[in-house]
PDB file of N, CA, C and O in Angstrom:
ATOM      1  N   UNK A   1     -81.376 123.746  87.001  1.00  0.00           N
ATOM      2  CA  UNK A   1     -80.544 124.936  87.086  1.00  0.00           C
ATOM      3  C   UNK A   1     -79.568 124.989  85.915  1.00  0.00           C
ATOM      4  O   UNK A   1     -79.462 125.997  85.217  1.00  0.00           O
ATOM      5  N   UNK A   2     -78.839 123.850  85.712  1.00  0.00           N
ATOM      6  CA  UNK A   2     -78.167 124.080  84.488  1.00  0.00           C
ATOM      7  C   UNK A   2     -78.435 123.929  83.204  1.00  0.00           C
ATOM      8  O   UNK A   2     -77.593 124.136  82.330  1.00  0.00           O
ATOM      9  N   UNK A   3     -79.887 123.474  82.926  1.00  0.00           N
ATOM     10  CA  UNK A   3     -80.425 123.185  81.969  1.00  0.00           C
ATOM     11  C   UNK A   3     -80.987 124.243  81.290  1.00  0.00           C
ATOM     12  O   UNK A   3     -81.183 124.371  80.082  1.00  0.00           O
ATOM     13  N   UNK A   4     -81.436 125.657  83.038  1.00  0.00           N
ATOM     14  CA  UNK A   4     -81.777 126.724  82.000  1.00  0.00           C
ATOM     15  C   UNK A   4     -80.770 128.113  82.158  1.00  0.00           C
ATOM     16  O   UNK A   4     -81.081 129.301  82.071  1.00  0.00           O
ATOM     17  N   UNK A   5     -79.471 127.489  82.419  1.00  0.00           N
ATOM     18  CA  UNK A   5     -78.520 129.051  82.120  1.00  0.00           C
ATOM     19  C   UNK A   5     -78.143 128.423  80.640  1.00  0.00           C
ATOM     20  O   UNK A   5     -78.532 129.063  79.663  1.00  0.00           O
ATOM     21  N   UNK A   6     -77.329 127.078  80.404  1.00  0.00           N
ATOM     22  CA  UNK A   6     -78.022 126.262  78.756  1.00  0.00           C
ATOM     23  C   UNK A   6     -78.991 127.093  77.807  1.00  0.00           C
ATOM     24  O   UNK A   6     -78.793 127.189  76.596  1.00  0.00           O
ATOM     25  N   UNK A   7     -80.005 127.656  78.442  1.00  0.00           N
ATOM     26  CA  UNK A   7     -81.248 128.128  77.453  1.00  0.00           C
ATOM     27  C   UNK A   7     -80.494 129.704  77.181  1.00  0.00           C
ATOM     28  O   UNK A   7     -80.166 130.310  76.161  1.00  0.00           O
ATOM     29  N   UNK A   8     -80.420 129.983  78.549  1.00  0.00           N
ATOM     30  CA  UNK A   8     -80.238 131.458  78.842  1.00  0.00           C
ATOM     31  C   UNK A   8     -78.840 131.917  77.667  1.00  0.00           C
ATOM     32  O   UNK A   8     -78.945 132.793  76.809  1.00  0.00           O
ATOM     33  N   UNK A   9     -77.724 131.164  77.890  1.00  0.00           N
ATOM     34  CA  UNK A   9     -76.831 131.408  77.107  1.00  0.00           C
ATOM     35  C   UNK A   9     -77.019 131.512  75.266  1.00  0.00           C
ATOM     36  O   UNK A   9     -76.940 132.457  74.481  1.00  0.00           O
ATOM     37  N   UNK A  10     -77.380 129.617  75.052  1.00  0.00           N
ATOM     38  CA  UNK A  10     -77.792 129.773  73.721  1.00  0.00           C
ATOM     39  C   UNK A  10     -78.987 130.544  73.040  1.00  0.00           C
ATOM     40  O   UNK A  10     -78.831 130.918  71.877  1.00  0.00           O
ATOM     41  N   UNK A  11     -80.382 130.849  73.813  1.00  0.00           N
ATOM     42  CA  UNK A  11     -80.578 132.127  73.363  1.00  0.00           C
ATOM     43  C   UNK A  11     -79.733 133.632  72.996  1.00  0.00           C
ATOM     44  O   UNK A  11     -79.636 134.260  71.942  1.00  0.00           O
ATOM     45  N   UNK A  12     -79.333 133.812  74.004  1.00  0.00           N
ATOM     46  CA  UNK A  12     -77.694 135.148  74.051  1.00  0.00           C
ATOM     47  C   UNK A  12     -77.359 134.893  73.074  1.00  0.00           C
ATOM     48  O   UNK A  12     -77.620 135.796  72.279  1.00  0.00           O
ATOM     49  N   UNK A  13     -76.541 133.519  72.352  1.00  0.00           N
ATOM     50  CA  UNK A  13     -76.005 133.328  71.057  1.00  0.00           C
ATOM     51  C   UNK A  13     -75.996 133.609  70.111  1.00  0.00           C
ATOM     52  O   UNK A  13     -75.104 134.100  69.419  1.00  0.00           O
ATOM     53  N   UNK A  14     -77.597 133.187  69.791  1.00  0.00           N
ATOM     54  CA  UNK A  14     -78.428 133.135  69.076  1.00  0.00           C
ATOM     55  C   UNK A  14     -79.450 134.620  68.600  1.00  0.00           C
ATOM     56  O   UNK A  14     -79.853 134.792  67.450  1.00  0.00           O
ATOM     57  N   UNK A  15     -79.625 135.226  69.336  1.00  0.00           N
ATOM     58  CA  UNK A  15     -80.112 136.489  69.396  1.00  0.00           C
ATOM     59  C   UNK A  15     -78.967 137.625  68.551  1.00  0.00           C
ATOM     60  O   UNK A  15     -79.245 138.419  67.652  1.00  0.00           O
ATOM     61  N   UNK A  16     -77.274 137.298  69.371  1.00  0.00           N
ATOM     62  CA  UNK A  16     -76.786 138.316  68.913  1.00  0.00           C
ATOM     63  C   UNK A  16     -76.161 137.747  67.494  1.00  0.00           C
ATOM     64  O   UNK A  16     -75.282 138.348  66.876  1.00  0.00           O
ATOM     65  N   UNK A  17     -76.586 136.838  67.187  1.00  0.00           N
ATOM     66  CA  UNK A  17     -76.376 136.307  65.932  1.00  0.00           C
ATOM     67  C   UNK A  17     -76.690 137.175  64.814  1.00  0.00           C
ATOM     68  O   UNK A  17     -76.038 137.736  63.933  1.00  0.00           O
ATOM     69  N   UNK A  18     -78.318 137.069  65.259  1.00  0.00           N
ATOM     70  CA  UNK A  18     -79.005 137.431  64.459  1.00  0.00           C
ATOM     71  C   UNK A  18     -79.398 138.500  64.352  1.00  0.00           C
ATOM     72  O   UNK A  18     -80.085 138.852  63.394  1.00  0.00           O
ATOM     73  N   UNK A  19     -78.936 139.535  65.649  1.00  0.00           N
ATOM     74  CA  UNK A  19     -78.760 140.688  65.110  1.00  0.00           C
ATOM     75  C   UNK A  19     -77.591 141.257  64.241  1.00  0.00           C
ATOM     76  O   UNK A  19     -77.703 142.291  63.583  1.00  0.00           O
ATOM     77  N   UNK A  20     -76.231 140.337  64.309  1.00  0.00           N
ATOM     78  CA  UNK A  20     -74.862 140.675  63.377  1.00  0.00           C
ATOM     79  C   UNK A  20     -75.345 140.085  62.078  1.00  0.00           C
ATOM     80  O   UNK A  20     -74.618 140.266  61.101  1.00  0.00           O
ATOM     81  N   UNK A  21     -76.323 139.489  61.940  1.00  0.00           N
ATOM     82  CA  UNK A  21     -76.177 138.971  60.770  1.00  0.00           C
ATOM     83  C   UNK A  21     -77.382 140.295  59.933  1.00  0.00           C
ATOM     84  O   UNK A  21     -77.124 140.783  58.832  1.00  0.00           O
ATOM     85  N   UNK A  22     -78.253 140.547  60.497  1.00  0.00           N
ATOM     86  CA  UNK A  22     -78.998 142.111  60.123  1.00  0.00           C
ATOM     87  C   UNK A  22     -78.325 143.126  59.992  1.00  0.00           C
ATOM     88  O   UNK A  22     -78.489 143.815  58.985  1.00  0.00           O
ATOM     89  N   UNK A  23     -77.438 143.470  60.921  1.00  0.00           N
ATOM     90  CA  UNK A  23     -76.477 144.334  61.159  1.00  0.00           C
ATOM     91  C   UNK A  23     -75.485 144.373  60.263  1.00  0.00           C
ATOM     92  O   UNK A  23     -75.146 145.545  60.095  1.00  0.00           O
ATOM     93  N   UNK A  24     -74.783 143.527  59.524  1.00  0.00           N
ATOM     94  CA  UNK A  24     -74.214 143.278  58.450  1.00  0.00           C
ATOM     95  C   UNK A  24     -74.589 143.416  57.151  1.00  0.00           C
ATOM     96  O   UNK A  24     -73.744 143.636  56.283  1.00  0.00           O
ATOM     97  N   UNK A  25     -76.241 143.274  56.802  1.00  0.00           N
ATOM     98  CA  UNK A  25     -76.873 144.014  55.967  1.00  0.00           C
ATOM     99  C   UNK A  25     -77.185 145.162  55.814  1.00  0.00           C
ATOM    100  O   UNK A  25     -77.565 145.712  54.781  1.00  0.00           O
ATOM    101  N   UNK A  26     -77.021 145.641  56.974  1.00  0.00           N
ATOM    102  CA  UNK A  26     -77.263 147.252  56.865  1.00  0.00           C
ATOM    103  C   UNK A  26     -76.278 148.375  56.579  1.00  0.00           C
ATOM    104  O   UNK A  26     -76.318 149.572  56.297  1.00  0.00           O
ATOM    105  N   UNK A  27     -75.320 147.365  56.797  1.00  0.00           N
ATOM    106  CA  UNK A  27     -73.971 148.305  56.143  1.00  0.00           C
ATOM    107  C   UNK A  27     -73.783 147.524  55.281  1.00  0.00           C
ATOM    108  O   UNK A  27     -72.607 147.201  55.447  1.00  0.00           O
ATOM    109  N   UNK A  28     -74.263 146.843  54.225  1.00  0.00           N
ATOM    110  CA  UNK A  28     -73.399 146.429  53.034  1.00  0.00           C
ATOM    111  C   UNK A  28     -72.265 145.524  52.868  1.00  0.00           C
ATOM    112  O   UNK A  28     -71.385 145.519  52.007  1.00  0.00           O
ATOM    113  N   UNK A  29     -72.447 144.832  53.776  1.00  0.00           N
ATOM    114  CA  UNK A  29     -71.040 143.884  54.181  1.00  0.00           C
ATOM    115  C   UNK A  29     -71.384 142.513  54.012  1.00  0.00           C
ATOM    116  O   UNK A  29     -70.616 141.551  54.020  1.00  0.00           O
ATOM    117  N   UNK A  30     -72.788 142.523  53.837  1.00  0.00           N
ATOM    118  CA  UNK A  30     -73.198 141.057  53.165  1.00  0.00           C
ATOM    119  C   UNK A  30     -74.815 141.619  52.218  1.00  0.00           C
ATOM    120  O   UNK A  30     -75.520 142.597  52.464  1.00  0.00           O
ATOM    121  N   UNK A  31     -74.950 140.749  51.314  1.00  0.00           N
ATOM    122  CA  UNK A  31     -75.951 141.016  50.412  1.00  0.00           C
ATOM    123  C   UNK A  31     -77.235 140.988  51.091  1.00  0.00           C
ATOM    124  O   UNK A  31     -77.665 140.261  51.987  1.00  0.00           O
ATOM    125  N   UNK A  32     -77.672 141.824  50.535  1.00  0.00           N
ATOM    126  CA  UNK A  32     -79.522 141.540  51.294  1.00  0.00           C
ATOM    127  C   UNK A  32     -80.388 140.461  49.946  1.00  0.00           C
ATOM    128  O   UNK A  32     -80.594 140.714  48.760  1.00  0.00           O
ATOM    129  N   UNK A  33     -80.653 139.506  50.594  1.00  0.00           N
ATOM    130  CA  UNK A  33     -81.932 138.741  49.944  1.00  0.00           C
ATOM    131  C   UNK A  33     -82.820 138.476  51.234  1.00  0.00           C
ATOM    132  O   UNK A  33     -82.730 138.802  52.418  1.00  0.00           O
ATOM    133  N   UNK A  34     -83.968 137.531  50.261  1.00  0.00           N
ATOM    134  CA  UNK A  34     -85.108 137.359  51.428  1.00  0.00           C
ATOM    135  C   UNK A  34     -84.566 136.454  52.259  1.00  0.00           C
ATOM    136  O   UNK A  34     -84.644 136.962  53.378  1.00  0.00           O
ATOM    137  N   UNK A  35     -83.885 135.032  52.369  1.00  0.00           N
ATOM    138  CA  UNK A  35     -83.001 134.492  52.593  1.00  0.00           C
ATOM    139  C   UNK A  35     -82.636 134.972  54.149  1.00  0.00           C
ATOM    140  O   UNK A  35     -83.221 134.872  55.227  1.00  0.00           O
ATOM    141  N   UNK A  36     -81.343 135.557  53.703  1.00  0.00           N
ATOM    142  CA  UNK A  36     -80.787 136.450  54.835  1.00  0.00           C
ATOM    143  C   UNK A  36     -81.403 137.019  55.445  1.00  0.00           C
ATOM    144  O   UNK A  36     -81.229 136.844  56.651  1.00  0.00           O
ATOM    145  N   UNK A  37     -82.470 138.019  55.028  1.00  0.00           N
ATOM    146  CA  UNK A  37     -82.964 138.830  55.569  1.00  0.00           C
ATOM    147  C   UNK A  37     -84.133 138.165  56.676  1.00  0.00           C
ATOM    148  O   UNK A  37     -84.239 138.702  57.778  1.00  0.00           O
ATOM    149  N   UNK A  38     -85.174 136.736  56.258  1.00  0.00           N
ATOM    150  CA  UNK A  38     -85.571 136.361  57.102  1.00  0.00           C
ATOM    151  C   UNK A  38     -85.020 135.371  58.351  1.00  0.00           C
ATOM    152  O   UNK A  38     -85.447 135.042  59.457  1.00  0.00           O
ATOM    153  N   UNK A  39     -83.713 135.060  57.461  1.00  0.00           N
ATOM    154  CA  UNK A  39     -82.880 133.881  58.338  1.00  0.00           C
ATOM    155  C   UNK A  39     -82.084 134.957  59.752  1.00  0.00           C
ATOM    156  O   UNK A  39     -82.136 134.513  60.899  1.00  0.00           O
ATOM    157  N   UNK A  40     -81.708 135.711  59.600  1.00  0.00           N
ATOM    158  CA  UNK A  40     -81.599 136.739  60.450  1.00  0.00           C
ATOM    159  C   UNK A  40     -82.475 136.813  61.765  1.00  0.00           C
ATOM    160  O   UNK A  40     -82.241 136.532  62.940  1.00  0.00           O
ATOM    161  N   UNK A  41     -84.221 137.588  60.703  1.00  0.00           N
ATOM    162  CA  UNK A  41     -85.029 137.538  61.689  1.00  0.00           C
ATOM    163  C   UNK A  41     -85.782 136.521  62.213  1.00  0.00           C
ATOM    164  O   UNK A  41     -86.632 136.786  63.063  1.00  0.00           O
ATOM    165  N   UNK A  42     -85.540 135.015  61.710  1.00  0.00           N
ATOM    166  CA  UNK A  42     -85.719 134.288  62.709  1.00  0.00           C
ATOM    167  C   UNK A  42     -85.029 134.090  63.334  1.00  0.00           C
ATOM    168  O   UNK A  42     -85.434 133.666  64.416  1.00  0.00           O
ATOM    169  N   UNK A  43     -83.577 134.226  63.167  1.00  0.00           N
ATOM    170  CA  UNK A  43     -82.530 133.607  64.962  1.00  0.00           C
ATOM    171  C   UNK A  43     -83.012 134.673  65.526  1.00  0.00           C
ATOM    172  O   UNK A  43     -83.042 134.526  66.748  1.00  0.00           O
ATOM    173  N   UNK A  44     -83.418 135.722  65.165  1.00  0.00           N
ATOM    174  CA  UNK A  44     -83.188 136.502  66.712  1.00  0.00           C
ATOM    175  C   UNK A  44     -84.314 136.462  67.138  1.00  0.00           C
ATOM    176  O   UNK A  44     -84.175 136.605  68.353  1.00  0.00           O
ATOM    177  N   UNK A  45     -85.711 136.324  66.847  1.00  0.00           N
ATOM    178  CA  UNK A  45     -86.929 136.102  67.043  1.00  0.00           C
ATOM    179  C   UNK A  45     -86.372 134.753  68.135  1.00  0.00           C
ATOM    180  O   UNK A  45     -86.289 134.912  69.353  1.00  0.00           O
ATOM    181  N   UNK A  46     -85.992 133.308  67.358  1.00  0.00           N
ATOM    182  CA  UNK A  46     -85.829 132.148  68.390  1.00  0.00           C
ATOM    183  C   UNK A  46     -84.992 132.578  69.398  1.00  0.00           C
ATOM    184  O   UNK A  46     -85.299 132.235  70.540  1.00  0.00           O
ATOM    185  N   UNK A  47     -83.773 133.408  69.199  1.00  0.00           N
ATOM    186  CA  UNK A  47     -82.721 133.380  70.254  1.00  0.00           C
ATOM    187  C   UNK A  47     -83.623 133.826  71.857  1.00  0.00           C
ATOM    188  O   UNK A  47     -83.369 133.486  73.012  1.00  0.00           O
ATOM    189  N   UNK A  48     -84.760 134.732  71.285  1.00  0.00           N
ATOM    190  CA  UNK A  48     -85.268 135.229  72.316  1.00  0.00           C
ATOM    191  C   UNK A  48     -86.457 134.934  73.040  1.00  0.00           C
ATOM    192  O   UNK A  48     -86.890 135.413  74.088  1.00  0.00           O
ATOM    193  N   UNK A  49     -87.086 133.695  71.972  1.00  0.00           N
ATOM    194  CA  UNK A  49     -87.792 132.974  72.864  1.00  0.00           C
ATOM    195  C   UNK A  49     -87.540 132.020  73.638  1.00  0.00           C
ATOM    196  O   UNK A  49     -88.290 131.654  74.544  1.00  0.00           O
ATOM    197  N   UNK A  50     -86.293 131.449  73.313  1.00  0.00           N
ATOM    198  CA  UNK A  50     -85.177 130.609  73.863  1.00  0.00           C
ATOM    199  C   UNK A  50     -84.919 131.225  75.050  1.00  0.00           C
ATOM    200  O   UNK A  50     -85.441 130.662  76.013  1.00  0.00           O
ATOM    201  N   UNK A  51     -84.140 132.415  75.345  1.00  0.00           N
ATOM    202  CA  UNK A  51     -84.214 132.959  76.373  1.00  0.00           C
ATOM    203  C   UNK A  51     -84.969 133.554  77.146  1.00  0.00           C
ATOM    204  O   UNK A  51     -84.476 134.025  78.171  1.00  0.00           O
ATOM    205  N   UNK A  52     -86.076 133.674  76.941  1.00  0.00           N
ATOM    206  CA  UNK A  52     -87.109 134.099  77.710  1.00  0.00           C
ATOM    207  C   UNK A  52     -87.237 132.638  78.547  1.00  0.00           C
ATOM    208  O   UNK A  52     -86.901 132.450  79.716  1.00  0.00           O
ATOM    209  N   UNK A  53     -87.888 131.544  77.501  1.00  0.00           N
ATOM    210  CA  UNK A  53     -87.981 130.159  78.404  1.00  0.00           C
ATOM    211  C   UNK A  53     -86.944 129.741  79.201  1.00  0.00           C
ATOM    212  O   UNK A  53     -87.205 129.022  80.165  1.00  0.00           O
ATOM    213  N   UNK A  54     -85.810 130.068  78.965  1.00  0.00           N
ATOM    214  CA  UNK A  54     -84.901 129.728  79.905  1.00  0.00           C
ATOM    215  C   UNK A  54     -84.432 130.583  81.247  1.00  0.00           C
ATOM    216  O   UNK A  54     -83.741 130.186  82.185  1.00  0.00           O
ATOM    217  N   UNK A  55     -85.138 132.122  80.996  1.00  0.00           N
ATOM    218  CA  UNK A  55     -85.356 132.646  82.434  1.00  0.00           C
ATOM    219  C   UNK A  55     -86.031 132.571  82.929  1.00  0.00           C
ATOM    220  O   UNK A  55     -85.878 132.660  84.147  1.00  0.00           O
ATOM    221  N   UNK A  56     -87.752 132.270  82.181  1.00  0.00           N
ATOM    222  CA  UNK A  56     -88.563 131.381  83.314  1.00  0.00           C
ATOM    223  C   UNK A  56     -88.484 130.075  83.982  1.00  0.00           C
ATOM    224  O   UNK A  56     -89.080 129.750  85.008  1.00  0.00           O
ATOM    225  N   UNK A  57     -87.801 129.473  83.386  1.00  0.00           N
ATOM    226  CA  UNK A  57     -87.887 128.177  83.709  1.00  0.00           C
ATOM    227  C   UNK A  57     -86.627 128.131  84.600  1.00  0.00           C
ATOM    228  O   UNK A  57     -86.392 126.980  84.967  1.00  0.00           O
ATOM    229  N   UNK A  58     -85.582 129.219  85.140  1.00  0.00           N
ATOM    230  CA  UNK A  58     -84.378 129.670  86.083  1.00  0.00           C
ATOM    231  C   UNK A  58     -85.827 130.062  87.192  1.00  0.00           C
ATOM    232  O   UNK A  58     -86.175 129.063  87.822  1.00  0.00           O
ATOM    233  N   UNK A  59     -86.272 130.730  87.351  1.00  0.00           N
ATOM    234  CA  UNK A  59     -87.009 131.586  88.116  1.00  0.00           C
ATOM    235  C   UNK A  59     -88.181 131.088  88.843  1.00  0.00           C
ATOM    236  O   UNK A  59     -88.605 131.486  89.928  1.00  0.00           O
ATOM    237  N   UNK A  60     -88.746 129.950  87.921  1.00  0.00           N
ATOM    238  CA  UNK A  60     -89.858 129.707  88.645  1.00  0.00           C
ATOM    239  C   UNK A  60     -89.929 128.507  89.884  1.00  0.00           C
ATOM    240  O   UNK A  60     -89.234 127.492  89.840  1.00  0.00           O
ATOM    241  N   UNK A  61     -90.550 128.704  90.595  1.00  0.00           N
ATOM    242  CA  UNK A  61     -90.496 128.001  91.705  1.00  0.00           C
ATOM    243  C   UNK A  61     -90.620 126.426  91.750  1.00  0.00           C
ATOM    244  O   UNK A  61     -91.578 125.915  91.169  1.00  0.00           O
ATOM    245  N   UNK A  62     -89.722 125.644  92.394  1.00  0.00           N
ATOM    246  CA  UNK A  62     -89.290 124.191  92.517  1.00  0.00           C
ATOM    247  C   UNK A  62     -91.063 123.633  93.052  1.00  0.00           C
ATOM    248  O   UNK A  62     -91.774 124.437  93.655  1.00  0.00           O
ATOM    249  N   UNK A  63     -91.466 122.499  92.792  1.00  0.00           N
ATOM    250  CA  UNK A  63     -92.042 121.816  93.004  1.00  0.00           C
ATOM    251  C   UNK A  63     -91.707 120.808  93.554  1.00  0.00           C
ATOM    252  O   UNK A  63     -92.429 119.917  93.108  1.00  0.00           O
ATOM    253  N   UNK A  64     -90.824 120.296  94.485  1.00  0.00           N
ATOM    254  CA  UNK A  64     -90.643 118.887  94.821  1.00  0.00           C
ATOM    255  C   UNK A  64     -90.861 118.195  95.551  1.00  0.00           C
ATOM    256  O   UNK A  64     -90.491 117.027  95.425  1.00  0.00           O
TER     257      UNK A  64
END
């Protein structure tokens, strides 16, 4: 249980990271290179596979 609100959160983090950090390129408030521009779209790509695994792994049923 606490291992995946852990996921759930640092995905959240991580996601809206990486959308401020896109988001910041799009208004000109930080430089666009490839760099940035893919380092961006991978946190938010991971933030959200991060959180996906961590709401399945909240959700799915105990085995014990």
């Amino acid at each position: 249980m606490m291992r995946s609100s852990k996921m759930m959160w640092g995905g959240a983090v991580m996601l809206f990271a990486g959308w401020a950090i896109v988001f910041a390129i799009v208004l000109d408030m930080l430089p666009a290179s490839y760099f940035l521009n893919f380092f961006g779209y991978g946190m938010s790509l991971v933030g959200l596979l991060v959180g996906l695994v961590g709401i399945l792994d909240h959700v799915r049923p105990r085995r014990d």
